[in-house]
C-alpha positions in Angstrom: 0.0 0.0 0.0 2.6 2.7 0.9 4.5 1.6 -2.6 0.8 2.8 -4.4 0.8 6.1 -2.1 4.3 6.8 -3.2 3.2 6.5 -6.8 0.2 8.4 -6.5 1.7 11.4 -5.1 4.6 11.1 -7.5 2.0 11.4 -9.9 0.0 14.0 -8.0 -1.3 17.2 -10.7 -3.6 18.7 -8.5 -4.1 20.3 -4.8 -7.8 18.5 -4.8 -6.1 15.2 -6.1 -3.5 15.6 -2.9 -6.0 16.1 -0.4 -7.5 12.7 -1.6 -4.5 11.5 -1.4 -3.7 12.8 2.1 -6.9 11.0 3.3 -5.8 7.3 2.0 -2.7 8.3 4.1 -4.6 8.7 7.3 -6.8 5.6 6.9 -4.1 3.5 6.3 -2.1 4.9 9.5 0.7 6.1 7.2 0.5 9.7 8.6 3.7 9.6 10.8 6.0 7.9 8.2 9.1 9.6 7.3 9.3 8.3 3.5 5.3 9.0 2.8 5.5 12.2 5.1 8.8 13.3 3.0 6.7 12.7 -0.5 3.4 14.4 0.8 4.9 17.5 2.2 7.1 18.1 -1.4 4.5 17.6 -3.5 2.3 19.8 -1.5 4.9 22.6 -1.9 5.2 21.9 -5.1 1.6 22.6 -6.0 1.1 25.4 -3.3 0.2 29.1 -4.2 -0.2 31.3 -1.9 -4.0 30.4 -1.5 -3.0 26.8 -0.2 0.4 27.3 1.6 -1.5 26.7 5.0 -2.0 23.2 3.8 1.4 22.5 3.7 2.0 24.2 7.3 -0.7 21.9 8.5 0.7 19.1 7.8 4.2 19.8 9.0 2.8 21.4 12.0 0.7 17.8 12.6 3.9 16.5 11.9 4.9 15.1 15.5 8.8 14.8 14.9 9.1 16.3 11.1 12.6 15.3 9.5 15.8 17.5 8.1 14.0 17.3 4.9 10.8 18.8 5.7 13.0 21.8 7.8 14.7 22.4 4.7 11.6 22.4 2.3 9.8 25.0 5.1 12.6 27.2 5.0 13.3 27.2 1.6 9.2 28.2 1.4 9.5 31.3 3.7 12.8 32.1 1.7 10.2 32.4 -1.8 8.2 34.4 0.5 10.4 36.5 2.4 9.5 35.7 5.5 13.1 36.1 7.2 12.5 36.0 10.2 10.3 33.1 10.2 12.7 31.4 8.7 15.3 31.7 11.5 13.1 30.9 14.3 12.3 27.7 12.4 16.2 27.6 11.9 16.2 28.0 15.7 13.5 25.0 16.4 15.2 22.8 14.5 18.3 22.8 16.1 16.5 22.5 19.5 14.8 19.6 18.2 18.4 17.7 18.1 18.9 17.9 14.5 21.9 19.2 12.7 21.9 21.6 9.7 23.0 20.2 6.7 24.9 22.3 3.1 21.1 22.6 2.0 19.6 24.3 5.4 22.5 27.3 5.6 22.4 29.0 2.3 19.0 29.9 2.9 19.3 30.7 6.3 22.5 32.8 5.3 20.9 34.3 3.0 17.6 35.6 5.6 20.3 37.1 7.8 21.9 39.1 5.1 18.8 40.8 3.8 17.3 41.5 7.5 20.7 42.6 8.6 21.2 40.7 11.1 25.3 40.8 12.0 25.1 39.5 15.5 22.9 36.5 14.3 25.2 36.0 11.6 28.0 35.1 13.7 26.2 33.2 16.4 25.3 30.9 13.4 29.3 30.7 12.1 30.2 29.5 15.4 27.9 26.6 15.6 28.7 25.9 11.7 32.3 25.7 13.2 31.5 23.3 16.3 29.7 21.0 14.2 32.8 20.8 11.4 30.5 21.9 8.8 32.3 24.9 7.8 34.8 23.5 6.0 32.4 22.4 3.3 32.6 24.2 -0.1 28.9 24.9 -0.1 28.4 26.6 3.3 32.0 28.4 3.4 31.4 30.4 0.0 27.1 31.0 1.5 29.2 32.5 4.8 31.0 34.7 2.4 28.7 35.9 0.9 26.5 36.6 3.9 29.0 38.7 5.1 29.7 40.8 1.7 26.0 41.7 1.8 26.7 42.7 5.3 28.9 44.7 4.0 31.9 43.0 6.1 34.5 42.6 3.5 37.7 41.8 6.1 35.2 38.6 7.4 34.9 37.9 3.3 38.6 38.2 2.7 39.6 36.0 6.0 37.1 33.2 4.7 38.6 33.0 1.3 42.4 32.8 2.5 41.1 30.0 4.5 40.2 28.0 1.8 43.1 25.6 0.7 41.8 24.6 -2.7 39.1 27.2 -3.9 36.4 26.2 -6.7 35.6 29.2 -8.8 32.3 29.9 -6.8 34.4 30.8 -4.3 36.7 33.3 -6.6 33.4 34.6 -7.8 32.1 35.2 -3.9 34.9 36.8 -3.2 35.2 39.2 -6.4 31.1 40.0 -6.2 32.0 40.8 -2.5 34.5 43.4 -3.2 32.1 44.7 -6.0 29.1 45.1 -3.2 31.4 46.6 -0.4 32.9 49.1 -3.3 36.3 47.6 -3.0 36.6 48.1 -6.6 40.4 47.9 -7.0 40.5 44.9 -4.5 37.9 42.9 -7.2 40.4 43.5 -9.7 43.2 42.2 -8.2 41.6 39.5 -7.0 40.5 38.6 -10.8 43.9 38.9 -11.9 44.9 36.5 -9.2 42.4 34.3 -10.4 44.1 34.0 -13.4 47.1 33.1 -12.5 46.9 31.1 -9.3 43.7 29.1 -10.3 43.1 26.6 -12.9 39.0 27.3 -12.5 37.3 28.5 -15.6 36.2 31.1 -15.6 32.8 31.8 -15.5 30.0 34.2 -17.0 29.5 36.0 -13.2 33.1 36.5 -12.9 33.5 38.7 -15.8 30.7 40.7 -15.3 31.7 41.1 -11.8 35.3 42.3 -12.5 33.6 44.5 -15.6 31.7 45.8 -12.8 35.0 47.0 -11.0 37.1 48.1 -13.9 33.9 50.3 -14.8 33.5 51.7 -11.3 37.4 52.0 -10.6 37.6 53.5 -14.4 40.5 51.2 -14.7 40.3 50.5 -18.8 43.4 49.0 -18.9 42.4 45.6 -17.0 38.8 46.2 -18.7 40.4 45.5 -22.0 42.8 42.4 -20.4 39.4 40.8 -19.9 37.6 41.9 -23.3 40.7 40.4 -24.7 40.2 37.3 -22.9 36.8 36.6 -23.5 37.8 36.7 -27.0 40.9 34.5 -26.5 39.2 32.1 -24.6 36.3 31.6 -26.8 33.9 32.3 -24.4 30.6 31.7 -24.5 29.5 35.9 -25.5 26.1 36.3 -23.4 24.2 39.2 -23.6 25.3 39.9 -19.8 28.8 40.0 -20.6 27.9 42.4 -23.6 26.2 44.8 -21.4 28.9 44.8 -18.7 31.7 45.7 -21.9 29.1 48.4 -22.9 29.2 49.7 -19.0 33.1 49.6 -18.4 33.5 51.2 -22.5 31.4 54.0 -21.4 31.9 54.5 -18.1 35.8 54.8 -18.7 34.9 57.4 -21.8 35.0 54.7 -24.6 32.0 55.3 -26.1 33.2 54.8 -29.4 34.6 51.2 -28.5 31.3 50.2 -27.1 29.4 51.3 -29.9 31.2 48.8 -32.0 30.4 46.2 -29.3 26.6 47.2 -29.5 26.7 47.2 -33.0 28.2 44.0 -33.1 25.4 41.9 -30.5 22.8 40.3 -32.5 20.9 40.0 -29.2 20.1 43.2 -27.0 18.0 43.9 -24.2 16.7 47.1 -22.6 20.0 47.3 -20.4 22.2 47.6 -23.1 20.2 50.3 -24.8 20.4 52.1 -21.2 23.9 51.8 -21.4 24.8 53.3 -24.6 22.2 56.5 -23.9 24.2 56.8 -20.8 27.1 56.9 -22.2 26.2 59.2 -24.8 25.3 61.2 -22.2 28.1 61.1 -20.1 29.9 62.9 -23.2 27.5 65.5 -23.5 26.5 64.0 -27.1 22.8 64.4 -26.0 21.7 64.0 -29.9 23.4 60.9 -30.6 22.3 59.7 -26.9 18.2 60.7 -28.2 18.5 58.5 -31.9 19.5 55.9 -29.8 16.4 56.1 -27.1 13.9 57.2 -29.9 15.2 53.6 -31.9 15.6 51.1 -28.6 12.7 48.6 -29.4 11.5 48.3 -25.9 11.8 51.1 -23.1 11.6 50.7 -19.5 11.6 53.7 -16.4 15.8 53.3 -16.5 16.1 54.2 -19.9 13.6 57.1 -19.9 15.0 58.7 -16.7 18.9 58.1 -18.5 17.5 60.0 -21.6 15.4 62.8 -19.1 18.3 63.1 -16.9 20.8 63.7 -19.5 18.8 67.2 -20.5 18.4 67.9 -17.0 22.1 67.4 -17.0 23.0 70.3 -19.6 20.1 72.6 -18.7 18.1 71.6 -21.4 14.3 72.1 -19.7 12.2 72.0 -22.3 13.0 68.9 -23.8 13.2 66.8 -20.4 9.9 68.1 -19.9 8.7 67.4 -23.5 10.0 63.8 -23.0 8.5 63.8 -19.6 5.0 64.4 -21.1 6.0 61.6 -24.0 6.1 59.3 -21.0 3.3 59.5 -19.5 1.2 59.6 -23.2 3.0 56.3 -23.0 1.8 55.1 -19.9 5.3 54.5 -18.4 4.9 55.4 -14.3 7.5 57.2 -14.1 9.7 56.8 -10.2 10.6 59.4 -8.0 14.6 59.6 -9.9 13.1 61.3 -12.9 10.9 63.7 -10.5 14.3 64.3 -8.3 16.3 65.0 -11.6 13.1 67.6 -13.1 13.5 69.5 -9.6 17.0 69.8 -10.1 17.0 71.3 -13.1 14.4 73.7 -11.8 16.5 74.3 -8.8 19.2 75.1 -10.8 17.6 77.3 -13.4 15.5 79.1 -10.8 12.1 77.8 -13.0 9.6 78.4 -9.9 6.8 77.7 -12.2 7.9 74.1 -13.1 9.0 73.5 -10.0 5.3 74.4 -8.6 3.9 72.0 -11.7 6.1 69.0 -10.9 5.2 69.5 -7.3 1.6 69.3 -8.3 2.2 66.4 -10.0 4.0 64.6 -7.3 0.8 65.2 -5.4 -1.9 64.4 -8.2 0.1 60.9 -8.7 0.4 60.2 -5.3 4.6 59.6 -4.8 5.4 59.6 -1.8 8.0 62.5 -0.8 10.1 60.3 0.8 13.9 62.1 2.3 15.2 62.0 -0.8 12.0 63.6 -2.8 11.6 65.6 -0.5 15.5 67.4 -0.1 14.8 67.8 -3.9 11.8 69.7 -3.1 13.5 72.0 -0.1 16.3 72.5 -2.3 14.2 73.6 -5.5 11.6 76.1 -3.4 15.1 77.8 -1.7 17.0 78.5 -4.6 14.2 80.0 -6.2 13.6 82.1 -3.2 10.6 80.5 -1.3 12.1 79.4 1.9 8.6 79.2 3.4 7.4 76.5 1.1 10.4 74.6 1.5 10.3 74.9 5.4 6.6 73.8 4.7 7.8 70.6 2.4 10.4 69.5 5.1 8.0 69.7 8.5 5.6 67.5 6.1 8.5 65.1 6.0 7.9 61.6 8.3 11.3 60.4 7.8 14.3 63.3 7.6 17.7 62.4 6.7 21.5 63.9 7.1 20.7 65.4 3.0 17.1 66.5 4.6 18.6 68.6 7.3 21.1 69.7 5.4 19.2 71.1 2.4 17.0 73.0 4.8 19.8 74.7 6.9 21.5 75.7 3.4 18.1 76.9 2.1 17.4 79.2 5.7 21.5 80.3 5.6 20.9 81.2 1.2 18.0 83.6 2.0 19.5 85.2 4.8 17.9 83.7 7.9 21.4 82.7 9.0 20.0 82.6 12.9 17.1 80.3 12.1 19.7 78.1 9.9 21.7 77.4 13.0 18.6 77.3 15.4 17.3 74.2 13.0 21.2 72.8 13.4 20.7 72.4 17.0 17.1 70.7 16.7 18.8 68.2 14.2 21.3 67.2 17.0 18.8 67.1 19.5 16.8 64.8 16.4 19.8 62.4 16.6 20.7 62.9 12.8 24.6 63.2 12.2 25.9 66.2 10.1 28.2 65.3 7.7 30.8 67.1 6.3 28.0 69.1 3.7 26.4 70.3 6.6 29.3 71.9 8.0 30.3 74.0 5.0 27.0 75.2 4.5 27.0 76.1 8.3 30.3 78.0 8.4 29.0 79.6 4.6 25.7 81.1 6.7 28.3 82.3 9.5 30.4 84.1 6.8 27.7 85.9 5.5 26.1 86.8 8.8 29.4 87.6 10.1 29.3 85.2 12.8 32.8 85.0 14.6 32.4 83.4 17.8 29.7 80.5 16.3 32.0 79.8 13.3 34.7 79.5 15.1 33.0 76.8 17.7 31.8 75.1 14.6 34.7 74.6 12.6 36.8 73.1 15.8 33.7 71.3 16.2 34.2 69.3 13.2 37.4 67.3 14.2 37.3 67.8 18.0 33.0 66.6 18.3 32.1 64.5 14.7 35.5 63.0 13.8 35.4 65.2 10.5 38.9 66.3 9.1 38.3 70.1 7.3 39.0 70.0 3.6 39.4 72.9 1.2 36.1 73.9 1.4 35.9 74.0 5.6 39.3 76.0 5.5 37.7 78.3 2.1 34.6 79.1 4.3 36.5 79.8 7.7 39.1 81.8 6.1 36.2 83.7 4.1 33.8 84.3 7.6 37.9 85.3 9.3 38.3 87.8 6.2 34.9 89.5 6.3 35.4 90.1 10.0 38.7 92.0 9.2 40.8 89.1 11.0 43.1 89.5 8.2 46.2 88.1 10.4 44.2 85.1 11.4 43.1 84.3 8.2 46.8 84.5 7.1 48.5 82.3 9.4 45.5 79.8 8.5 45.9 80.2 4.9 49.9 79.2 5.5 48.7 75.8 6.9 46.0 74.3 4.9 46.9 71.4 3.2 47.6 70.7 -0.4 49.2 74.4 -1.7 49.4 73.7 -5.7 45.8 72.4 -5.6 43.8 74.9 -8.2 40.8 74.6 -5.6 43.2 77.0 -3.4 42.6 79.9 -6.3 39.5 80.8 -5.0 40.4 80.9 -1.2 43.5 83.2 -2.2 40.7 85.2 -3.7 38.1 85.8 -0.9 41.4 86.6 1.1 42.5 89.0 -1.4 38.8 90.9 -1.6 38.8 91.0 2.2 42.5 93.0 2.1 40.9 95.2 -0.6 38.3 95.5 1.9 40.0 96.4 4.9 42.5 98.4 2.7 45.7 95.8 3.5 48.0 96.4 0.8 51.2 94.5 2.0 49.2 91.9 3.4 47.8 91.4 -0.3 51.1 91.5 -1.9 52.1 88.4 -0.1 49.5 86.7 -1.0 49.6 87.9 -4.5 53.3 86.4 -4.5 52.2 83.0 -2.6 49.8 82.9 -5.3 52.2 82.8 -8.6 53.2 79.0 -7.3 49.7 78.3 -8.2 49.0 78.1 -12.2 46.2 80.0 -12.4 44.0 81.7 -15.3 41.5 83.4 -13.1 41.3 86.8 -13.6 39.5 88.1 -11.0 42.7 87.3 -8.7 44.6 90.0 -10.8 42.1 92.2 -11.2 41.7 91.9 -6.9 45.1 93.3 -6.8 45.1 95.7 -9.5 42.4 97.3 -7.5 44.1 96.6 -4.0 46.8 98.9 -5.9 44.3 101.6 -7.3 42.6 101.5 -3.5 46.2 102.6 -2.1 47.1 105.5 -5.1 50.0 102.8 -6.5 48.8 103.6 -9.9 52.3 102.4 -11.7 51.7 99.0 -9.8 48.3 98.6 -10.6 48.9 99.4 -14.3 51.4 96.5 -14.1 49.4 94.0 -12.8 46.8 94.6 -15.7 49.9 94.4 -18.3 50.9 91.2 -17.0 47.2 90.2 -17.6 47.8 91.1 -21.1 50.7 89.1 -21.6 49.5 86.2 -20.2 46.5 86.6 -22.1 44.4 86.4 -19.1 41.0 88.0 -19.7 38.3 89.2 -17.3 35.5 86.9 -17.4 32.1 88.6 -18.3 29.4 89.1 -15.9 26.2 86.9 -16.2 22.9 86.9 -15.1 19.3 84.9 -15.0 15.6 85.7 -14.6 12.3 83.6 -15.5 10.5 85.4 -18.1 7.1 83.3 -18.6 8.1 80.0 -17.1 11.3 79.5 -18.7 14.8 80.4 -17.3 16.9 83.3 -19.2 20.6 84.0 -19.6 22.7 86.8 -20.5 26.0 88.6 -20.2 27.0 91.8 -20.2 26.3 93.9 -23.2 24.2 90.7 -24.2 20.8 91.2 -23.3 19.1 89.9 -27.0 17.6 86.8 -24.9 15.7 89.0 -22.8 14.1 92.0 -24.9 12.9 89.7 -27.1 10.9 87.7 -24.6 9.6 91.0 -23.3 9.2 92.4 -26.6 12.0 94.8 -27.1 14.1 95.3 -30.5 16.8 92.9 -30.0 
């Protein structure tokens, strides 16, 4: 009779048929046998949906001592349904019920700890792998590994894979994907080339996507070719993943013209490779090559149209992002909150209030929800275009606020001039428990500058080292030095200026120059000179540095020294950079320079 069962069930199509089935199992008092029990429970998750996976739970739970194989099939089920944490107490239960874990219970399990996070569980479950000898098993080892990449514990990654004596090339693969996930780009490369010479493993489909990954993110070409040449060499099976990762590295590293001749040359293509070429298109500011290529991909998905939207947004060009923004949605492709965050950048940028107001609207009419990252987007768009109310509005709205969100905010406040609200919010946020980062200092020490805050600067920018751990770059130094200037601490400034780090960096120009418009200021001739001297070690074109001291030397009657200055201008061929300015006219942002005002008469109707 049980040999019929087993045949039955083997046969089993149907959850009705099974239930029959299950019911000959009862009246023949085969409910409680481990082979029959094995058979029913599999082919019960086999045929389960989501409808009839309490079926299945019954009949393990009636189960009164259910076997390794059942565990394993349970967890495997709450691994398709991610329930993580279900899984691990059943992990937990099985190991109380005296049963050991075998190479088909762990990945799983590993697996469930990465994706809830879980570090501390993670280890408690490597030690008992290690009592029980298991961890020496190919299977299990590489699962650890990977558990702990996702974790984003690389050194715990690296110590597993040295501990290997004879690795199999999932375990090269682990350990290169690892390095790729915890941004140890240059570390995946080396590791690949190691692989090549210390391993006889072939290699594999996921390894050379994994080290294209890294050459592409690392911009290292060089290697990036090493491995195009190999996959040629080698003969390798050319899938269309391996095409697309080429296509990334190409164009990531500024071969677009390389990876065009690899796109030309796939006879298979899907969407990502499409998205890869646009991109790079658009990384090289050739936004009409990048557009033939979107308007003649055969299929288009919400990456590709925010690649293709974001590369206008990227060189200012509104209108069209907008045009193709409304091509999407005639489409019927949803578009995500990227393409929304890259529209209010543009407006942010361009000082477009109107837009900014529509795509706000729209936001709302569609019902995205303005997460942190929408929402910094939003702050950041209604402060640059002057309405610090609405973004103060927009961030109080926010449930969850971020480092970016606080930030934004505070720059927005300090930008129109409510430097004493800016800081006031700064205190809240440390009272929130959000960490400023270094962003958040240098628009806090930018808002003391300009509201000539001495005392709170200074506590700030010794704050940064002394309190958060946060060594002051350029920037810190430009905006201290800058706040010091405007004060008339001139001396200060100077002995701070003689210390900061890095003195041929071209960044350095443009603290020499708020240095050299504060001893205009405070009429500090010498004090200019010297810095105009420290200054020629620096290579520099910028002309408003010369033109700062021509007119420290005009400001002090040194005429013959000031004419000088300008002559060397000539004969470096240094000219004075034009003044610029913007304003909406009718929705749309305007430019123009001096003596170049065409742009606007004729939107206001004025012979140009």
């Amino acid at each position: 009779m049980k040999g019929r069962l087993i045949s039955l069930l083997k046969n089993c199509k149907s959850i009705f048929h099974l239930q029959q089935i299950h019911s000959l199992i009862f009246t023949t008092g085969l409910h409680q046998d481990t082979h029959t029990l094995n058979k029913l429970f599999s082919v019960s998750i086999h045929l389960n949906n989501n409808n009839y996976f309490h079926y299945s739970l019954s009949i393990f739970n009636h189960t009164l001592h259910p076997s390794l194989f059942l565990y394993n099939l349970l967890i495997k089920s709450f691994f398709k349904r991610n329930s993580f944490q279900t899984l691990i107490s059943l992990f937990n239960q099985l190991r109380l019920n005296g049963l050991y874990p075998d190479n088909y219970t762990y990945p799983f399990v590993l697996k469930a700890v990465a994706f809830i996070a879980d570090f501390r569980q993670g280890t408690k479950i490597h030690a008992f792998v290690f009592k029980t000898g298991l961890d020496s098993d190919y299977y299990v080892s590489n699962s650890f590994m990977d558990m702990y990449a996702e974790l984003g514990r690389i050194d715990f990654v690296r110590k597993l894979f040295d501990e290997i004596s004879e690795r199999d090339s999932v375990s090269w693969n682990v350990m290169i994907s690892g390095c790729v996930k915890c941004r140890r780009f240059e570390e995946a490369v080396e590791v690949f080339q190691r692989m090549r010479v210390d391993s006889n493993e072939k290699i594999s489909e996921a390894t050379v996507v994994s080290s294209l990954t890294a050459c592409a993110a690392s911009r290292n070409v060089e290697v990036g070719k090493e491995i195009h040449g190999f996959i040629i060499e080698k003969e390798l099976d050319f899938t269309m993943r391996m095409g697309n990762a080429l296509l990334d590295m190409y164009c990531k590293c500024g071969y677009v013209s390389v990876a065009r001749e690899i796109f030309d040359g796939m006879i298979e293509k899907n969407v990502n490779c499409w998205t890869s070429m646009v991109t790079g298109y658009v990384s090289c500011g050739e936004l009409d090559k990048a557009r033939d290529l979107f308007d003649k991909s055969p299929t288009r998905d919400v990456v590709l149209w925010t690649a293709m939207i974001n590369g206008y947004v990227q060189f200012n060009r509104f209108d069209e992002a907008v045009a193709l923004f409304e091509e999407m949605q005639v489409r019927g492709v949803k578009p995500d909150k990227f393409i929304v965050v890259a529209l209010l950048t543009c407006c942010a940028q361009l000082g477009t209030l109107e837009h900014g107001r529509w795509i706000h609207d729209y936001v709302r009419e569609n019902r995205i929800v303005v997460d942190a990252v929408v929402g910094t987007s939003l702050i950041e768009m209604y402060a640059k275009c002057g309405c610090v109310e609405k973004s103060l509005e927009v961030f109080n709205g926010l449930k969850e606020k971020d480092t970016a969100s606080w930030t934004s905010i505070i720059c927005g406040l300090a930008m129109n001039g409510k430097t004493i609200e800016a800081l006031e919010l700064f205190e809240e946020m440390k009272i929130f428990g959000a960490k400023p980062d270094d962003v958040t200092f240098i628009v806090l020490l930018n808002a003391c500058s300009h509201g000539g805050l001495v005392e709170e600067g200074h506590k700030l920018f010794h704050s940064m080292s002394c309190i958060y751990g946060i060594e002051p770059n350029l920037e810190h130094y430009g905006c201290f030095i800058d706040l010091l200037g405007r004060a008339g601490l001139l001396h200060e400034a100077e002995e701070l200026i003689k210390k900061l780090p890095d003195q041929k960096n071209e960044t350095i120009v443009a603290i020499y120059g708020s240095f050299l418009s504060a001893c205009r200021t405070y009429g500090n001739t010498d004090m200019g000179e010297r810095i105009a001297t420290a200054l020629e070690k620096v290579k520099s074109s910028d002309s408003s540095l010369h033109s700062l001291l021509a007119s420290i030397y005009a400001s002090a009657d040194r005429w013959e020294d000031a004419s000088k200055t300008r002559s060397k201008m000539k004969d470096l061929h240094i000219r004075k950079v034009p003044g610029c300015s913007a304003i909406e006219v009718d929705g749309s942002g305007n430019q123009g320079g001096v003596g170049d005002f065409s742009s606007f008469r004729s939107k206001i109707g004025l012979p140009t």
